[in-house]
Every structure is written in C-alpha cells, then in structure tokens.
C-alpha positions as CSV (number, residue, x, y, z in Angstrom):
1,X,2.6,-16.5,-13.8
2,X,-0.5,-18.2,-11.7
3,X,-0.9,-17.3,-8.9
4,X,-4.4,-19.0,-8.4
5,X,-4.3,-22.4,-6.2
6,X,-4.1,-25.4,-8.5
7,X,-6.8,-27.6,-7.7
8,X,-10.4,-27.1,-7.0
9,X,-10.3,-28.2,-3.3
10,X,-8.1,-25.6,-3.0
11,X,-9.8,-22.9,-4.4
12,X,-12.7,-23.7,-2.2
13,X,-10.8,-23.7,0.8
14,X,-8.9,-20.2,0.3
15,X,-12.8,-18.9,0.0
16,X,-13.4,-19.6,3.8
17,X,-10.0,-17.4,4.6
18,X,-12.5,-14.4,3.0
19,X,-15.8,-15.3,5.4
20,X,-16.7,-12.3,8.0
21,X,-14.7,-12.1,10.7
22,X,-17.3,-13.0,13.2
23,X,-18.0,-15.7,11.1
24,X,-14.8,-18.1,11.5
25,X,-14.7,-17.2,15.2
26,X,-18.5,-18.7,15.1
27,X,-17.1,-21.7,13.2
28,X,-14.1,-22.1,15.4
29,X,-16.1,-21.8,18.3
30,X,-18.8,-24.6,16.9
31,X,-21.2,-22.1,17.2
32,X,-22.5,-21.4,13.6
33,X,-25.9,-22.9,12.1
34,X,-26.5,-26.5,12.0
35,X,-26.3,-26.8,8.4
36,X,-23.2,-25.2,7.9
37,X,-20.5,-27.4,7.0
38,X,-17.4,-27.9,4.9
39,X,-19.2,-29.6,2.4
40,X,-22.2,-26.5,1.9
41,X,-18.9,-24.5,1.0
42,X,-19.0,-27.0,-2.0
43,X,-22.6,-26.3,-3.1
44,X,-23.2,-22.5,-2.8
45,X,-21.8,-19.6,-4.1
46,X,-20.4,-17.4,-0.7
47,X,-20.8,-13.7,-1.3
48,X,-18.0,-11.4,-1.3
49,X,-19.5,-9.0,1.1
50,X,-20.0,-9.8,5.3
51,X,-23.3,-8.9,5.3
52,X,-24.6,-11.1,2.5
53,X,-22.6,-13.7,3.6
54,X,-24.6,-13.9,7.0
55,X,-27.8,-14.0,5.5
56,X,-27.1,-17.0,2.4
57,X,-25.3,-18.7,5.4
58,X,-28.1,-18.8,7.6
59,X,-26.3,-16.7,10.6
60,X,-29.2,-14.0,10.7
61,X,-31.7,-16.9,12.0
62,X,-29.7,-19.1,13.9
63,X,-27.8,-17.2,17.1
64,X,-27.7,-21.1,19.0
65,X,-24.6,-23.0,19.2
66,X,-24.9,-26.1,16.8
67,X,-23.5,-28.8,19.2
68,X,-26.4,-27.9,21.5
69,X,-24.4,-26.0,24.5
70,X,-25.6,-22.7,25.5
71,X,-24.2,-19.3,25.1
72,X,-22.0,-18.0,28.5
C-alpha cells in the first residue's frame, strides 16, 4: 500500500506541513524573508530539523516583515 502523495506538487506541499512552528506563523503572518516563497520550496532541499531550517531559509538574518509593515 502507498501511502506517499501521488504527484510531485504534492509531495512538495506536505513538506511545508513539517517547517518550524514559528516558521508558518511567520509565513501566515507575511512576515518571513523576502525571498521566501512557494516557489524556493521547489528549489531547495528544507531540512528536517527547526533549527537548520531557519538558517537555509534565511529567518536568522531577516527579523523584518516582507510586505514592509513594522513589527507591533
């Protein structure tokens, strides 16, 4: 039995149910890098572990929201 999604968009997608925590609220909340995006899920590899996942997605450098509003 497979239990894996069936297509590659898919696949990519159930990744972002695994990012940090802190992470999706960021995203949710438009406040994660300017680069990040739907489509830079498609080009790099996101690390299993939080903490490596903050650095390779640029979260350690950028604490600024990305539509250019400021933190409360």
């Amino acid at each position: 039995m497979n239990t894996a999604p069936p297509s590659p968009y898919e696949r990519m997608i159930l990744r972002l149910a695994f990012l940090a925590p802190d992470l999706q609220r960021d995203i949710l909340a438009g406040l994660q890098p300017a680069g990040v995006n739907l489509e830079i899920f498609r080009t790099i590899e996101v690390p299993p572990a939080w903490s490596r996942q903050r650095i390779a997605l640029g979260w350690e450098q950028a604490r600024s929201p990305c539509s250019g509003e400021q933190y409360p």
